[in-house]
PADRENPA-253062 format. One line per 3 residues: number of its first residue (from 1); their letters; for each residue x, y, z of C-alpha. Coordinates in nm, 3 decimals, m for minus. Example, Ala and Ser with C-alpha at 12.3 -4.5 7.8 and 13.67 -1.06 7.14 Angstrom:
2
1> as> 1.230,m0.450,0.780 | 1.367,m0.106,0.714
This chain:
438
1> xxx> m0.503,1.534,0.608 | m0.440,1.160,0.481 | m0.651,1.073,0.172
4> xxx> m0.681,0.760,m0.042 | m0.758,0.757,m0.420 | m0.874,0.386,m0.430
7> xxx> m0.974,0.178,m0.776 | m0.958,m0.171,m0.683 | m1.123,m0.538,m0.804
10> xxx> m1.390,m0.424,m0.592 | m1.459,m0.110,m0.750 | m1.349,m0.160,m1.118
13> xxx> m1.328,m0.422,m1.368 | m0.968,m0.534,m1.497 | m0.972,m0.323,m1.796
16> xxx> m0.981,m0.001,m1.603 | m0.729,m0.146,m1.335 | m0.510,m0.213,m1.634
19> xxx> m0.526,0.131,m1.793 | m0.440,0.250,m1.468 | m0.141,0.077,m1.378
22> xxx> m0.003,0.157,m1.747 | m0.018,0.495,m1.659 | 0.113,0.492,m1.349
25> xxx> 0.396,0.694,m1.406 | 0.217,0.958,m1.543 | 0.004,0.969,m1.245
28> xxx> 0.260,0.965,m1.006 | 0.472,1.301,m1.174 | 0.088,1.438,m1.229
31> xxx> 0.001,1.412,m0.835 | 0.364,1.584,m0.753 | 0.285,1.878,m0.963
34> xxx> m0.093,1.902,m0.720 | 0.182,2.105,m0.491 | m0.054,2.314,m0.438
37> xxx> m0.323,2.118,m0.252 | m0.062,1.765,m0.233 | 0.226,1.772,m0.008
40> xxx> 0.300,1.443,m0.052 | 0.229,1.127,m0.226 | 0.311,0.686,m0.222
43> xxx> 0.102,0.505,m0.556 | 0.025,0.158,m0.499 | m0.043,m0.015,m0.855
46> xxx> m0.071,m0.410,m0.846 | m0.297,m0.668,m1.019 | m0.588,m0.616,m0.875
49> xxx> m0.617,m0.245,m0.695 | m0.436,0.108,m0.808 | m0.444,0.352,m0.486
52> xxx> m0.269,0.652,m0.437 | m0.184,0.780,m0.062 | m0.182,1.130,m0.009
55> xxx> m0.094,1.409,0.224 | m0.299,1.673,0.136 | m0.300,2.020,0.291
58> xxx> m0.633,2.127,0.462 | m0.652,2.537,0.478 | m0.996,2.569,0.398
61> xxx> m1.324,2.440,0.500 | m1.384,2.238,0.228 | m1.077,2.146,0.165
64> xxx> m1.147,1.764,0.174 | m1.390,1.834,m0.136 | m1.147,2.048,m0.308
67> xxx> m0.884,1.790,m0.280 | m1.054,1.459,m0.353 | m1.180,1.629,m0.662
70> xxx> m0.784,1.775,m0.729 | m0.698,1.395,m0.722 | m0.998,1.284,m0.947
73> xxx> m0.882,1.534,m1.224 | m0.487,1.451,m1.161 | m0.550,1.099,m1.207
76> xxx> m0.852,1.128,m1.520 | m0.577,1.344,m1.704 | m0.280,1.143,m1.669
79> xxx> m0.455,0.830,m1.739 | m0.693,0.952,m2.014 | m0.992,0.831,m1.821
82> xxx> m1.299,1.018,m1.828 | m1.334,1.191,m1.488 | m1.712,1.051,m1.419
85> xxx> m1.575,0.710,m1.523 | m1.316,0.742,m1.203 | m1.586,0.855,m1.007
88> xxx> m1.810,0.529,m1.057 | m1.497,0.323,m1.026 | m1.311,0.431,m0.749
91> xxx> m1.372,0.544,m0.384 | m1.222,0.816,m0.154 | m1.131,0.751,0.192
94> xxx> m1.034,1.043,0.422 | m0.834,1.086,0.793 | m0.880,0.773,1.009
97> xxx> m1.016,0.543,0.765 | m0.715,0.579,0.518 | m0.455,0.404,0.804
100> xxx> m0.706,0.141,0.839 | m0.765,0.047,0.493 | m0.384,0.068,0.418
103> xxx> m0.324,m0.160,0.725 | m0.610,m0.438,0.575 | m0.426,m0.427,0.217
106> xxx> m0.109,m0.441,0.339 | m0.203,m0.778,0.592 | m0.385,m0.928,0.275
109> xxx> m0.763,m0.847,0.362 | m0.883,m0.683,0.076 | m0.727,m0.870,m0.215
112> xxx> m0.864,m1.124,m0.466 | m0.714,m1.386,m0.238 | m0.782,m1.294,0.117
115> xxx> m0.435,m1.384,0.319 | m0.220,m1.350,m0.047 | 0.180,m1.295,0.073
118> xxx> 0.273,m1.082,m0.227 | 0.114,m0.796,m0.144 | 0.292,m0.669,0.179
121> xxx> 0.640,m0.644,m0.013 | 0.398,m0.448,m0.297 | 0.320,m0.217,0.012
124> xxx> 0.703,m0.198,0.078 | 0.830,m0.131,m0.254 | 0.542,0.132,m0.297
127> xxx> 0.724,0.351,m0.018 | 1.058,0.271,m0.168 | 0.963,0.387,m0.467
130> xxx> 0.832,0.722,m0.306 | 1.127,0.785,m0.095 | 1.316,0.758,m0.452
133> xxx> 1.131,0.994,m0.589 | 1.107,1.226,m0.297 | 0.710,1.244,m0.257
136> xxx> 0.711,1.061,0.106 | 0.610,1.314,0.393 | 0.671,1.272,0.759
139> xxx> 0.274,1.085,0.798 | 0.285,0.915,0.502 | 0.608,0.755,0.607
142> xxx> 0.444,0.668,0.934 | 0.158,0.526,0.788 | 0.331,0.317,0.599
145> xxx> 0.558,0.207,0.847 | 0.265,0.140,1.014 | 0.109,m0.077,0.697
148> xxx> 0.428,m0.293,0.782 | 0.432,m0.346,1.130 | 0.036,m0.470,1.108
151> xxx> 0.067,m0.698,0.848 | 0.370,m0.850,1.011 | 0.173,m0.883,1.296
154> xxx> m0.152,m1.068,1.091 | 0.105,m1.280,0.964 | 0.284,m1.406,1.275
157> xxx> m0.084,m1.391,1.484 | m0.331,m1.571,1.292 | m0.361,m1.794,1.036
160> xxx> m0.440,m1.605,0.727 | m0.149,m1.617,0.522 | m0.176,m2.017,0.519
163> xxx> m0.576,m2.012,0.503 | m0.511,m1.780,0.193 | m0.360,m1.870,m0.177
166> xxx> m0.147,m1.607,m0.395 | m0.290,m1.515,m0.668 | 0.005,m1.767,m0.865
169> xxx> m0.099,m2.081,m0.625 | m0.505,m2.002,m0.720 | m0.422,m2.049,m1.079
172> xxx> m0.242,m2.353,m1.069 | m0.535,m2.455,m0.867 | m0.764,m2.416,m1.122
175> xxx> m0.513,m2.586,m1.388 | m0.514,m2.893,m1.143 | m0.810,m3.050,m1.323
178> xxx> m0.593,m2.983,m1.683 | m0.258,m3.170,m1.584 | m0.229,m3.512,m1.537
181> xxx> 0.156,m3.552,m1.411 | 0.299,m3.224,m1.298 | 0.624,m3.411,m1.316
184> xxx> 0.612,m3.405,m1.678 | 0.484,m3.127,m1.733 | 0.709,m2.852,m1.941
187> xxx> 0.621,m2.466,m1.835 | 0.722,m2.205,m1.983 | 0.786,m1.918,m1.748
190> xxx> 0.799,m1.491,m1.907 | 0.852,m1.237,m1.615 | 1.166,m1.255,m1.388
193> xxx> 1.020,m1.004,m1.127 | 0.875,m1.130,m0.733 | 0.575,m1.299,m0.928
196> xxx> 0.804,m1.513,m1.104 | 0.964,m1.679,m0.826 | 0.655,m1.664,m0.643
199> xxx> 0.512,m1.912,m0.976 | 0.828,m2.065,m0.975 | 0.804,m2.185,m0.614
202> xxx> 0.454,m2.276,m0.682 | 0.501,m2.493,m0.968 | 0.789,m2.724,m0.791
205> xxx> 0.608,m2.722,m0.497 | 0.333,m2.907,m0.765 | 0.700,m3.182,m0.879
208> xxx> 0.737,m2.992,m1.207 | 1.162,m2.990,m1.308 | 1.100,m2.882,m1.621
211> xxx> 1.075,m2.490,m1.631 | 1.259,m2.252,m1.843 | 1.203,m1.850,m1.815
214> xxx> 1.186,m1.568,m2.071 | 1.231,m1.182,m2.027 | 1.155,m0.897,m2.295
217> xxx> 1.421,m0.683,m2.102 | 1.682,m0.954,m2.097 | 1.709,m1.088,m1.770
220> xxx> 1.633,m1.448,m1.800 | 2.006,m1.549,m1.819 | 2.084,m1.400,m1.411
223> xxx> 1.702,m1.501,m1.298 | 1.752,m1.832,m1.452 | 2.140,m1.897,m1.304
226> xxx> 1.980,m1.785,m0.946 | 1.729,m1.999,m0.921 | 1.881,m2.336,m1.109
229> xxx> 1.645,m2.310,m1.478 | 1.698,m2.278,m1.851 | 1.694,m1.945,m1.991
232> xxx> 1.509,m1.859,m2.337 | 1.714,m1.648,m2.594 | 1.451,m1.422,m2.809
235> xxx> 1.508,m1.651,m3.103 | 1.424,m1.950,m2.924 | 1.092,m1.809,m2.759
238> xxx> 0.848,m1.982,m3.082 | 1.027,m2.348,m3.031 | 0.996,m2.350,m2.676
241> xxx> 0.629,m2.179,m2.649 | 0.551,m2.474,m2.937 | 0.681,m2.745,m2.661
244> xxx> 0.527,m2.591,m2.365 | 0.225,m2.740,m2.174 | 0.185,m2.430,m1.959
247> xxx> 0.338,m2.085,m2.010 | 0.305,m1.855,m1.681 | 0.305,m1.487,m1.789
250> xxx> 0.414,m1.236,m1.489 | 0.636,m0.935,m1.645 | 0.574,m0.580,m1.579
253> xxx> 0.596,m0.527,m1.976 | 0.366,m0.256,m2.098 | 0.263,m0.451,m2.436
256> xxx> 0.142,m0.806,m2.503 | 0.419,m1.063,m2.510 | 0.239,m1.354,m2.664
259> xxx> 0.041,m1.249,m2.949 | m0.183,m1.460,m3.114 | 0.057,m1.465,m3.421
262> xxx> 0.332,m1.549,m3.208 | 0.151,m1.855,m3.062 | m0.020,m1.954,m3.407
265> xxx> 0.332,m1.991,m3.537 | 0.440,m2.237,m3.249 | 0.137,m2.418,m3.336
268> xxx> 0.282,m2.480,m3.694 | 0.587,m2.656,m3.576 | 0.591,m2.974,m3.558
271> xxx> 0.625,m3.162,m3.222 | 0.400,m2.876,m3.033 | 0.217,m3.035,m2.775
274> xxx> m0.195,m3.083,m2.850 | m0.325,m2.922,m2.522 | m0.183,m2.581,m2.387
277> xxx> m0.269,m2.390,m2.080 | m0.174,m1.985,m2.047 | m0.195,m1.848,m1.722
280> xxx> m0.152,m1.450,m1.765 | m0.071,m1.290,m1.444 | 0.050,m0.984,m1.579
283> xxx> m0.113,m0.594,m1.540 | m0.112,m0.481,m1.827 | m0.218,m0.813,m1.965
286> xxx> 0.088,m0.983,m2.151 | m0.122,m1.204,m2.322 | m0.322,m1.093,m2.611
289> xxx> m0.723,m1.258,m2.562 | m0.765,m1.361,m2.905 | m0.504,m1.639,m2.828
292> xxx> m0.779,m1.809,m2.687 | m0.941,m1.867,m2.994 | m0.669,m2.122,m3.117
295> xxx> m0.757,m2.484,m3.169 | m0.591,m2.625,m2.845 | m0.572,m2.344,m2.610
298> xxx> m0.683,m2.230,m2.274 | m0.624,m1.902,m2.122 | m0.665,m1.850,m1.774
301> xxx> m0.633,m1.450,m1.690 | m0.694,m1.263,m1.377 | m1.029,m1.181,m1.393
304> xxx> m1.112,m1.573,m1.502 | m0.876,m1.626,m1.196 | m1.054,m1.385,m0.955
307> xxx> m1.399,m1.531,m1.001 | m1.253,m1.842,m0.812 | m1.144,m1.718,m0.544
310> xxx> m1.212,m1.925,m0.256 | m1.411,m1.798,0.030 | m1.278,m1.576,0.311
313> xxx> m1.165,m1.829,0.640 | m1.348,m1.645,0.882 | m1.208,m1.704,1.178
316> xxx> m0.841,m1.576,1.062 | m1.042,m1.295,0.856 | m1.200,m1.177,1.179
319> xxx> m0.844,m1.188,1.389 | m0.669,m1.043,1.124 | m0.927,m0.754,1.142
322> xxx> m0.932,m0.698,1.461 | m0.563,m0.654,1.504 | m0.572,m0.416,1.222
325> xxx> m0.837,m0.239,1.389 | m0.664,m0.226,1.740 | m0.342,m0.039,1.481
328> xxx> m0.585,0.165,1.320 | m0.711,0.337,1.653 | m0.347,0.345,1.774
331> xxx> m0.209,0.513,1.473 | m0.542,0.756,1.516 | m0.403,0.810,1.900
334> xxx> m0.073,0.889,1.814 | m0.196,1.163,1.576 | m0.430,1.329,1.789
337> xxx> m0.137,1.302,2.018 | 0.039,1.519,1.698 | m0.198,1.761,1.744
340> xxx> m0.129,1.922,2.096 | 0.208,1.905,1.993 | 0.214,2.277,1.891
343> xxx> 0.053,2.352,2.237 | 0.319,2.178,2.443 | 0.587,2.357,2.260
346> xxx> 0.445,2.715,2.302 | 0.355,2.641,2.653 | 0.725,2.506,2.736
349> xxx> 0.841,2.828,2.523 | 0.642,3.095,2.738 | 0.744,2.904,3.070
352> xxx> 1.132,2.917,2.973 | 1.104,3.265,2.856 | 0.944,3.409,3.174
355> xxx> 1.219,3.207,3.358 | 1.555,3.329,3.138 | 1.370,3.692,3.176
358> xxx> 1.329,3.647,3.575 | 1.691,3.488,3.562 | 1.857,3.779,3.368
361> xxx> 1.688,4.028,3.624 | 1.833,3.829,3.931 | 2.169,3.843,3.753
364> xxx> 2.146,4.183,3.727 | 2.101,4.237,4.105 | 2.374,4.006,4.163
367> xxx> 2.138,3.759,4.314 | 2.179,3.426,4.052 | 2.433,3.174,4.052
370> xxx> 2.499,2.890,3.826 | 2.361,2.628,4.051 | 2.039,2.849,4.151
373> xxx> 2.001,2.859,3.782 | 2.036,2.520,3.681 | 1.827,2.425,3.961
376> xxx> 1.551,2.680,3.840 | 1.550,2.505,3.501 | 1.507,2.191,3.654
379> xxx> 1.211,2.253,3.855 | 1.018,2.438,3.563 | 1.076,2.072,3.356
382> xxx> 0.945,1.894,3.634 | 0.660,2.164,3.650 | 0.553,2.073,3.285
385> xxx> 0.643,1.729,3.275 | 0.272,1.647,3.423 | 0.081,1.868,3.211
388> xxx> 0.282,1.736,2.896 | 0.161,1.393,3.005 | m0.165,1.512,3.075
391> xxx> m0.212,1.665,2.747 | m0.141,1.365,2.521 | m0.356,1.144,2.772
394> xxx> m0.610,1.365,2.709 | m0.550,1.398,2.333 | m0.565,0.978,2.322
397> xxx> m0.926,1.058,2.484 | m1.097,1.285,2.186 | m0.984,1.566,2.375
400> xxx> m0.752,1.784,2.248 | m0.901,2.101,2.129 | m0.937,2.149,2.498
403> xxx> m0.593,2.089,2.589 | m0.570,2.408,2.386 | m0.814,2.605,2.436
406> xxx> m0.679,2.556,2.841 | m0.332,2.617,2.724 | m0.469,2.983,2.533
409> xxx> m0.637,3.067,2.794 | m0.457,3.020,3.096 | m0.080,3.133,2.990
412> xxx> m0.247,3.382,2.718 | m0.106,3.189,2.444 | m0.201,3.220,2.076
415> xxx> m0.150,2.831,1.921 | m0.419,2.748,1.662 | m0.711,2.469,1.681
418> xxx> m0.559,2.106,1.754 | m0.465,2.006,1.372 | m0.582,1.661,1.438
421> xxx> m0.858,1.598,1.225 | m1.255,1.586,1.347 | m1.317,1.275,1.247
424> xxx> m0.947,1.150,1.397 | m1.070,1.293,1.692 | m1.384,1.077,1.679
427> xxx> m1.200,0.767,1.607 | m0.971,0.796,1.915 | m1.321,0.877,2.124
430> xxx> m1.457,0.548,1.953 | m1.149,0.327,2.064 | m1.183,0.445,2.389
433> xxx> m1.524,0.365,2.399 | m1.649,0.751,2.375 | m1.458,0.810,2.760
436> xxx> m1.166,1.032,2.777 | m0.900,1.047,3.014 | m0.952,1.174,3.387
């Protein structure tokens, strides 16, 4: 069974979002040890949303209870979060719904910034970062292969991606109203990760040349050579936050990076500039809040960003949906598909074996020969060819719990229920608009 552990900007506010994501690690090695009730596990943690995608096992009745409350606890001690806090900040989503939610974050439809780009290659390096670790199973792979191919397909099938704004573009929005000539405008850049050149690419689209980038783990020197900028030694980092206009903060560094001291002492030295703007992009914040109390000094951080978001452009909302929709219900089909998959194989068994025993008693009389043989095998694959067919058809159609129950009782077979899920079952019945093959 697929479940998703969801806490998102929907859900939470940015403070719990952030405690999350600082903990992420912890979560991840604390879901692996669920072995248990988890076989597998992909953790999603980004600005705005912290999921975790899980293959859980399902040998009891309640099992779905049992396990969303396994993955409550998991998460609560990891993250030193109070269980009932999770609770009222988070949702569960089980079976069928947990491809189609995946698919609508992946394509961009449940972020801050309907459409954002950023968030597909989040999807990506999510699984990457599984496979590394060796938590992917066989469906969560698929579902996220899945998460790929849909947003691919919102991208190059609607308009969404240019309706929307990232998350980067949104802010500089918002600073519009602040800068008079982004031309002469010196930015000061911290973070050398995809949200960095995402900023960078949004501030020169804007005419600003002047741009220089920081890193607290020492990468500025090969992000700055790659992409034509100034890098900032740690001993410069006062002087050129004290001639900075705008400083864009986007690392993945677990403390703050400009502390109110830090920025206090720029404002000492002479030549700082009056007005300064401080767009924080990072989770965990990188920017202390109380900077925002100097004379001078505007921050701008994602929940201030968030709460101008511009509204969702329906008609490229409602395509994108649809299309993730239409790969929901398929991905739904192909696992109820899955699910008569044990059926096929012990029917196909139990035909071959009453075959090799008839052939092995014909041998015995003398009576085979290779070719009567090999033509004997061929004619029991063309017998179950249709049937095979048949059975996923009928899977596809909500149907396959009777595909075997037939199979048990007609060839005296012993295969267990279809291990598709009820409510998979239901979706593929929905899709098909409640019919099922005939």
């Amino acid at each position: 069974m697929l479940l998703c552990f969801s806490s998102s900007h929907r859900t939470a506010d940015f403070d719990l979002l952030e405690r999350l994501e600082l903990h992420a690690p912890a979560v991840k090695a604390a879901l692996s040890e669920r072995s248990e009730v988890i076989s597998g596990s992909v953790v999603l943690a980004t600005c705005n949303r912290f999921e975790a995608y899980l293959d859980v096992d399902e040998p009891l009745t309640a099992a779905r209870a049992v396990s969303v409350e396994t993955v409550i606890q998991a998460v609560s001690s990891a993250a030193g979060i109070d269980a009932d806090e999770l609770r009222e900040s988070s949702t569960v989503i089980c079976d069928h719904g947990v491809a189609e939610h995946l698919f609508a974050v992946s394509s961009g439809l449940e972020s801050v910034v309907v459409g954002e780009g950023e968030i597909a290659g989040q999807v990506r390096r999510a699984l990457e970062g599984a496979r590394a670790s060796g938590t992917v199973t066989s469906e969560l792979e698929r579902l996220f292969q899945g998460a790929s191919r849909t947003s691919r397909g919102v991208k190059n099938r609607t308009g969404i991606t240019t309706a929307g704004r990232s998350m980067v573009r949104l802010a500089l929005d918002l600073a519009e109203s602040r800068v008079t000539d982004w031309s002469q405008t010196h930015v000061l850049l911290v973070g050398t990760g995809a949200y960095a050149g995402a900023s960078l690419a949004a501030l020169r689209d804007r005419g600003v040349t002047d741009v220089r980038v920081f890193s607290p783990s020492g990468r500025a020197a090969k992000f700055a050579n790659s992409h034509d900028i100034l890098p900032v030694l740690s001993g410069e980092l006062v002087e050129v936050l004290a001639q900075s206009d705008i400083v864009v903060t986007c690392s993945a560094a677990t403390d703050p990076i400009l502390t109110r001291g830090r920025l206090a002492e720029a404002l000492t030295m002479s030549g700082a500039v009056e007005r300064r703007l401080i767009v924080d992009l990072g989770l965990p914040r990188n920017v202390d809040p109380a900077v925002a109390e100097l004379p001078g000094t505007e921050l701008l951080d994602l929940e201030t960003i968030s709460r101008h978001a511009p509204l969702e452009e329906l008609n490229a909302t409602e395509d994108a949906r649809l299309i993730v929709g239409e790969a929901a219900a398929e991905f739904a089909a192909q696992s109820a598909e899955q699910s008569v998959t044990p059926a096929l194989v012990a029917l196909r068994k139990h035909v071959f074996d009453v075959l090799d025993a008839e052939i092995e008693r014909a041998r015995g009389r003398g009576d085979a020969s290779e070719q009567t043989e090999a033509a004997l095998r061929h004619l029991a694959g063309v017998l179950l060819h249709t049937p095979s067919v048949r059975a996923r058809e009928l899977a596809r159609g909500g149907e396959a719990q009777a595909v075997v129950d037939a199979a048990n009782v007609l060839f005296g077979l012993d295969v267990p229920d279809a291990q598709a899920p009820a409510s998979v079952l239901r979706a593929v019945d929905d899709a098909v608009g409640g019919t099922a093959a005939s």
